[in-house]
ZAPA-760680 format. One record per residue (C-alpha): residue number from 0; residue in one letter; x, y, z. Coordinates in steps of 0.001 Angstrom, whole numbers, plus 500000, padded with zeros to 6 digits. Example, Ala and Ser with C-alpha at 12.3 -4.5 7.8 and 13.67 -1.06 7.14 Angstrom:
2
resi/resn/x/y/z
0/A/512300/495500/507800;
1/S/513670/498940/507140;
END
This chain:
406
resi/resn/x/y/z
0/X/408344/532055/007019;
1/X/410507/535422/007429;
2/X/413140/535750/009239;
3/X/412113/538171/011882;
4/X/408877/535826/012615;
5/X/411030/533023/013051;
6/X/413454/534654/015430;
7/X/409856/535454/017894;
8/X/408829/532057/017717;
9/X/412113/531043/018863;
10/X/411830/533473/021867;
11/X/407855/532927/022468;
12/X/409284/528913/022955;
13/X/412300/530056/025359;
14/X/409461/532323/027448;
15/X/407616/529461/027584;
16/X/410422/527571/029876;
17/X/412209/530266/031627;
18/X/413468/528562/034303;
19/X/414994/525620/031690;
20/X/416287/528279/030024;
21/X/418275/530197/032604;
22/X/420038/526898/033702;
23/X/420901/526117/029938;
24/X/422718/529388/029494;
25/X/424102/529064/033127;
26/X/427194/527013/031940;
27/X/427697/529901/029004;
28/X/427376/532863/031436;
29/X/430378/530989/033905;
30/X/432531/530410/031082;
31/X/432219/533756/029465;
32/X/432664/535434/032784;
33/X/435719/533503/033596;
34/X/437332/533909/030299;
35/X/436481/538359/030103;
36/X/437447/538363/034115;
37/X/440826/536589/033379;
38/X/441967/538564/030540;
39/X/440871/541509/031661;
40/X/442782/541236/035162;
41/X/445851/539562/033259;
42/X/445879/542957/031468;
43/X/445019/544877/034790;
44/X/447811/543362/036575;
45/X/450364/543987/033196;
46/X/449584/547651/033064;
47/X/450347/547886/036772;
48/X/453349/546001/036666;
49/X/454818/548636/033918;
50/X/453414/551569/036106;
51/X/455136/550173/039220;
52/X/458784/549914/037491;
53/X/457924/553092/036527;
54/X/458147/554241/039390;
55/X/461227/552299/040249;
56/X/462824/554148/037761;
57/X/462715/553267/034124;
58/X/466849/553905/034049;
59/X/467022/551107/037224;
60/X/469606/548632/037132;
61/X/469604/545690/039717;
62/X/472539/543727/040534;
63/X/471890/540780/043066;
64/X/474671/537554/043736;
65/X/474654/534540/041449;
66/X/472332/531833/041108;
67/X/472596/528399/043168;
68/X/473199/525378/040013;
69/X/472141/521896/041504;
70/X/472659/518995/038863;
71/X/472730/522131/036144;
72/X/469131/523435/037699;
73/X/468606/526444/038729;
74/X/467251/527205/042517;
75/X/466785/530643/042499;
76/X/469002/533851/043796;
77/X/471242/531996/046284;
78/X/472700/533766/049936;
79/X/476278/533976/047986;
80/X/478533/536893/049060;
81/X/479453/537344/045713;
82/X/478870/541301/045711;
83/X/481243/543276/048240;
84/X/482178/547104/048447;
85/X/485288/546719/046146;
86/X/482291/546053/043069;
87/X/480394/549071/044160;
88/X/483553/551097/044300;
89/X/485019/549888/041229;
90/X/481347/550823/039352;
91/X/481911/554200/040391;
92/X/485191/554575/039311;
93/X/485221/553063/036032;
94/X/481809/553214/035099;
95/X/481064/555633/031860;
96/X/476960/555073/031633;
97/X/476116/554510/035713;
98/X/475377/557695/037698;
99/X/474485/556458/040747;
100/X/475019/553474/042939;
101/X/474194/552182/046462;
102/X/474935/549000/047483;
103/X/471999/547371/049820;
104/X/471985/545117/052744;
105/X/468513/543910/054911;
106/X/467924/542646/058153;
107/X/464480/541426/059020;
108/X/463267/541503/062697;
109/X/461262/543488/065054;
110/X/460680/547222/065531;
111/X/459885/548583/068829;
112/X/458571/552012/070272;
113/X/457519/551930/073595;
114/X/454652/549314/073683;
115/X/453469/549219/070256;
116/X/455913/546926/067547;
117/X/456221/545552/064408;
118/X/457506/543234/062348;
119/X/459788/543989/059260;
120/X/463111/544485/057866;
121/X/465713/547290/058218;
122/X/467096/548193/054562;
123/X/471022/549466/054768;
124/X/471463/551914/051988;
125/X/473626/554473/050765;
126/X/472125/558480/050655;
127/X/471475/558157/046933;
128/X/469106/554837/047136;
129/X/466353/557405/047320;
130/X/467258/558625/044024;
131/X/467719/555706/041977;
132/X/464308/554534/043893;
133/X/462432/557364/043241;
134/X/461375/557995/046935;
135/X/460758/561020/047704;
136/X/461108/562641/051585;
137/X/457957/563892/053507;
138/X/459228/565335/056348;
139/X/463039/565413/057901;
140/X/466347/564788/056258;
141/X/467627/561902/054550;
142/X/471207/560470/056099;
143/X/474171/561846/054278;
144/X/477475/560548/053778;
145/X/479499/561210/057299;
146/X/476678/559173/058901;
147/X/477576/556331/056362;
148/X/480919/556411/057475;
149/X/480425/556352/061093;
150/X/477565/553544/060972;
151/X/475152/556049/062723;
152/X/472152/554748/063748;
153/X/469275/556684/062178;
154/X/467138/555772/060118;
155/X/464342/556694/057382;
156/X/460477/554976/057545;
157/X/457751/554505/055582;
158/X/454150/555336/056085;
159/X/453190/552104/057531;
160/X/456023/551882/059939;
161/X/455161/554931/061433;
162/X/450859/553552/061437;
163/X/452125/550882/063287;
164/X/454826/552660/065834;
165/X/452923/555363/066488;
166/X/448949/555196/065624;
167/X/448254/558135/067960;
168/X/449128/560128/065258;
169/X/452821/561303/067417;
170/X/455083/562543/065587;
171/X/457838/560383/064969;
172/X/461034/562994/063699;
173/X/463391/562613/066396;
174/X/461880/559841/068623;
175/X/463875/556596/068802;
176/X/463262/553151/068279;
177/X/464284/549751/068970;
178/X/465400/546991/066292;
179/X/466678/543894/067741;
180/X/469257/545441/070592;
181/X/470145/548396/068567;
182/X/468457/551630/069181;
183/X/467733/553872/065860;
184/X/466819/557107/065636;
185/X/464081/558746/062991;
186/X/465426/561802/061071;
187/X/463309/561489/058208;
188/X/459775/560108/057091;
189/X/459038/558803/053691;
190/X/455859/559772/051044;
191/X/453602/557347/050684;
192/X/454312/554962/047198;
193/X/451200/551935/048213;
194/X/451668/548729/047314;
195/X/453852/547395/044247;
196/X/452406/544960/041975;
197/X/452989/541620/044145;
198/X/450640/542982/046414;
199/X/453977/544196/048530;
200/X/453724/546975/050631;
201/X/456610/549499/049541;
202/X/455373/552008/052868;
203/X/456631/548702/055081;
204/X/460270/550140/054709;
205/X/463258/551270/057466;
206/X/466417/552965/055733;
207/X/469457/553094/057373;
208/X/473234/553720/056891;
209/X/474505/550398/055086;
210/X/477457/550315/057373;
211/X/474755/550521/060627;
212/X/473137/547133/059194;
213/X/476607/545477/058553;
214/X/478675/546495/061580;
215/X/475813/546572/064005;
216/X/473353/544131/063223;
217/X/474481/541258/060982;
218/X/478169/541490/061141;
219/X/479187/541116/057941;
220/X/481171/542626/055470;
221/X/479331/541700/052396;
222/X/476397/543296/050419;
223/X/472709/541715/049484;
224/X/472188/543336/046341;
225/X/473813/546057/044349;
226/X/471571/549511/043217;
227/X/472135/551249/039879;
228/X/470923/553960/037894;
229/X/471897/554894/034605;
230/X/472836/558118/033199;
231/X/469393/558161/030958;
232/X/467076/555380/029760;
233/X/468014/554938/027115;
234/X/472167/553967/027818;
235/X/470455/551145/030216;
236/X/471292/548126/028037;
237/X/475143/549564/027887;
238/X/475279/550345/031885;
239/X/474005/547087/032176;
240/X/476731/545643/029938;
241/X/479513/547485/031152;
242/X/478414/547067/035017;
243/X/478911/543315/034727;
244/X/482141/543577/032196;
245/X/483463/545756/035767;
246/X/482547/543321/038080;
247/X/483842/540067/036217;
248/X/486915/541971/035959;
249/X/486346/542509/039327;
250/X/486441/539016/040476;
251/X/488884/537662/038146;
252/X/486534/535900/036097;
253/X/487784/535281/032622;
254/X/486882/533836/029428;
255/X/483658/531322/029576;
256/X/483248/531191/033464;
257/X/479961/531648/034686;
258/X/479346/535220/036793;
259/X/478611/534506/039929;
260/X/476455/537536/040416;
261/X/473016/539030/038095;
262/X/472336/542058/036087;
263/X/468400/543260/035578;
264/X/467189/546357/033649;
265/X/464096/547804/034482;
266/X/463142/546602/030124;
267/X/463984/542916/031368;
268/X/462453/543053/035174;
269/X/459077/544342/033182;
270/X/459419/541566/030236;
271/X/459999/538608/032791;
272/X/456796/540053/034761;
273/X/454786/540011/031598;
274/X/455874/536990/030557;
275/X/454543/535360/033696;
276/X/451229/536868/033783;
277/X/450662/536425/029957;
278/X/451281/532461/030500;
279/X/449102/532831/033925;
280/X/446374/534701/032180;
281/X/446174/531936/029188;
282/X/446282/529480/031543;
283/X/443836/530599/033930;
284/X/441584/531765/030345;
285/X/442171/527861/028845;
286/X/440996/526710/032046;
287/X/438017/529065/032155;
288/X/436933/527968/028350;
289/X/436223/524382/029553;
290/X/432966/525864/031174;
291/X/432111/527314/027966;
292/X/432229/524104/026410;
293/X/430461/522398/028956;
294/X/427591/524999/028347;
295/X/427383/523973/024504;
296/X/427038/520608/025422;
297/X/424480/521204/028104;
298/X/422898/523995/025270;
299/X/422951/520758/022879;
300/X/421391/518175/025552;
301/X/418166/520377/026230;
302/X/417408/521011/022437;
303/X/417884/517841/021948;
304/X/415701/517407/025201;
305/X/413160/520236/023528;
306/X/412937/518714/019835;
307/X/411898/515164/021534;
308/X/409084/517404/024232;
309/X/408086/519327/021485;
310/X/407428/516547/018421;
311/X/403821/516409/018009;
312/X/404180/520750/017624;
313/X/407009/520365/015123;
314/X/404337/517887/013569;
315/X/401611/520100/013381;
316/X/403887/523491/011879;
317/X/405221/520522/008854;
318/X/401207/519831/008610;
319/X/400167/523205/008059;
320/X/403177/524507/005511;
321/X/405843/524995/007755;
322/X/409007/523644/005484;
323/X/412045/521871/006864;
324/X/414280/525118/006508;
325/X/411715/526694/008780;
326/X/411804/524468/011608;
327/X/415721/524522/011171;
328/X/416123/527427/011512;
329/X/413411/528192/014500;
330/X/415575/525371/016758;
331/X/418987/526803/015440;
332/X/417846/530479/016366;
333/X/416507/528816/019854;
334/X/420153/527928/020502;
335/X/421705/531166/019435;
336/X/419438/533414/021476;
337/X/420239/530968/024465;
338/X/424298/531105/023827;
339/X/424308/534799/022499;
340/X/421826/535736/026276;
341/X/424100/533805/028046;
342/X/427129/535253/026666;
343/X/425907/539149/026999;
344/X/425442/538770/030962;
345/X/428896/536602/031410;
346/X/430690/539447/029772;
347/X/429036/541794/031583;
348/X/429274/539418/034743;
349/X/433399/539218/033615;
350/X/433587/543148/033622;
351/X/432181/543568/036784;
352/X/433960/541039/038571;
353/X/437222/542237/036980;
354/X/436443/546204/038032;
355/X/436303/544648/041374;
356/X/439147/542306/041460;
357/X/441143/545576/040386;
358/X/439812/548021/042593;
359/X/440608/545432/045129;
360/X/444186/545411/044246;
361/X/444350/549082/043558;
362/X/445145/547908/040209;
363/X/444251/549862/036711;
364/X/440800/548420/035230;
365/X/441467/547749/031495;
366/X/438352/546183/029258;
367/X/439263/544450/026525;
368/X/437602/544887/024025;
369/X/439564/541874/022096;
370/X/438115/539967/024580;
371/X/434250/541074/024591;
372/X/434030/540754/020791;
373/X/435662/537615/020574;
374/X/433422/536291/023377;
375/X/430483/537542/021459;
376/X/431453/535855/018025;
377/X/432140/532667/020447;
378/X/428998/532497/021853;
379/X/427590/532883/018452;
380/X/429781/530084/017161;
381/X/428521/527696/020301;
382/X/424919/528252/020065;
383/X/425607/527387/015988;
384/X/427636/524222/016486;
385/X/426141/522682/019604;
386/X/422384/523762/018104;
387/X/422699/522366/014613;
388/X/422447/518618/015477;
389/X/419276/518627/017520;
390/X/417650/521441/014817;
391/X/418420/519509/012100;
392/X/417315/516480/013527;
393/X/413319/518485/014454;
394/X/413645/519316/010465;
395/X/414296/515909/009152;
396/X/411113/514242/011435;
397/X/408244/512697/009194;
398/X/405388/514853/009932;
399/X/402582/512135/010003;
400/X/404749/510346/012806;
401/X/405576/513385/014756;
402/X/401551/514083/014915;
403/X/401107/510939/016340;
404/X/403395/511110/018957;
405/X/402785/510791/022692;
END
């Protein structure tokens, strides 16, 4: 029998059972879906990562206290007060690839304008954080050096502050407001930059004079976290270098003693973020491929289910000149179509899911197409594997006893 006949007998016999049919390729669609959604959002959520940094500034450097060591474990960035003035001083100073730094203290409480508040954090920077951030001002003045000296207490906001402080739509230049006991007022309002890629809302933000957050809210003398930015990109890896040969020096650490303080490039901040969601997206993808198996199993069960319905036919085809290849082949191409079907609406089930999951996030929507083809070649390779047993076995029945079947 040709080849193209064969192929509409095998899809004349699926027609038949439509229902069966839709249910067999059911475990296939999930599994495909899962696997196309997952890569494609693992991708999704890579491309916004870089995109975000990006807009931290690809010349970044970050500079945060040491880690906490229990039992030679690492727990994380600890509360030390590691980092003082003197290291942000001495950066400027000696520093030959650094143009700009601002150390960076935080406070988190609540803000308070008349009846409306909010909850969030107050952010003590220098003038030039806005800089090395990349924020850019939408209205008012940003605080300038005498205010730093003085502790003044103004302060910068982002978009959603001033949603939340003042949703009449007021204008919020010159009004003040109320963090804990002490009284700020706005000179400046922020542009908009959305959400970064934890999900973190980078308009959620209060600037003020470091000295304002030290003196007059925490009372401290220490910093949080240390901004950099080098001279170009492409001197990062030797600011970075020479920023924490200034600040061992700094605190007299010699030889092989551990620094009790962290360096981070932009390059390493964006390959530790990749290297997390590639190992999530795997994951989450090896995870998803377990339905896909499960639908080549439950693919094999109901041709094994169809070959043992359908005997007395088989029977009948053998009677009338229909050779073992033939009937091979018509139960193997039964499985295909079912695998290949189910695969073509899981990928397209996968796409749509992961356009959605992305718009959602306001993240970038990348198809693979690594992903679609290899799904498709899958889904061939299933409806092969799991199809052959049960076809071969409707090829190898004795016709006289498959006509007499009941």
């Amino acid at each position: 029998m040709k080849l193209v006949n064969l192929i509409k007998v095998a899809f004349s016999a699926l027609l038949r059972n439509k229902g069966r049919a839709f249910l067999t390729m059911l475990g296939i669609v999930i599994g495909i879906a899962s696997v196309i959604a997952m890569v494609s959002i693992g991708q999704s959520s890579s491309q916004s990562v870089s995109e975000q940094l990006s807009t931290m500034g690809s010349n970044m450097i970050l500079i945060m206290p040491g880690k906490q060591m229990r039992g030679g474990v690492s727990m994380g960035v600890s509360n030390s007060k590691s980092l003082t003035m003197d290291d942000v001083t001495e950066l400027k100073a000696k520093s030959h690839y650094i143009e700009s730094v601002s150390p960076s203290v935080s406070s988190g409480g609540q803000l308070v304008y008349g009846t409306n508040n909010h909850p969030g954090n107050v952010q003590g920077v220098s003038p030039v954080y806005l800089t090395i951030r990349k924020y850019e001002l939408k209205q008012g003045v940003m605080f300038n050096d005498d205010d730093v000296r003085v502790a003044s207490k103004v302060c910068i906001v982002g978009k959603t502050v001033t949603d939340k402080l003042f949703p009449d739509g007021e204008n919020p230049l010159g009004k003040m407001i109320r963090f804990g006991n002490v009284p700020f007022r706005i000179i400046g309002v922020l542009e908009p930059k959305g959400r970064n890629q934890m999900g973190q809302d980078q308009d959620d933000i209060v600037l003020a004079p470091y000295t304002t957050v030290q003196k007059r809210i925490l009372a401290i003398t220490h910093i949080n976290m240390i901004f950099a930015s080098a001279k170009s990109e492409e001197v990062s890896e030797s600011a970075a270098t020479e920023a924490t040969q200034i600040i061992r020096e700094n605190h007299e650490l010699t030889g092989t003693t551990e620094n009790d303080f962290e360096v981070r490039t932009q390059e390493e901040l964006l390959s530790m973020m990749n290297s997390v969601t590639s190992m999530l997206t795997i994951l989450l993808a090896a995870i998803a491929s377990i339905s896909l198996f499960v639908g080549g199993i439950g693919i094999m069960n109901i041709m094994y289910v169809t070959v043992t319905e359908r005997t007395k036919e088989i029977g009948l085809r053998m009677a009338i000149g229909a050779k073992n290849r033939d009937i091979l082949l018509q139960f193997l191409f039964e499985s295909i179509i079912l695998s290949l079907l189910g695969g073509v609406i899981g990928i397209v089930l996968g796409l749509l899911l992961s356009y959605s999951a992305s718009t959602m996030l306001g993240w970038p929507f990348i198809m693979s197409e690594f992903a679609v083809i290899g799904s498709f070649l899958v889904c061939a390779a299933t409806g092969v594997f799991f199809g052959w047993y049960p076809a071969k076995r409707a090829a190898q029945l004795d016709p006289i006893t498959a006509i007499r079947y009941e």
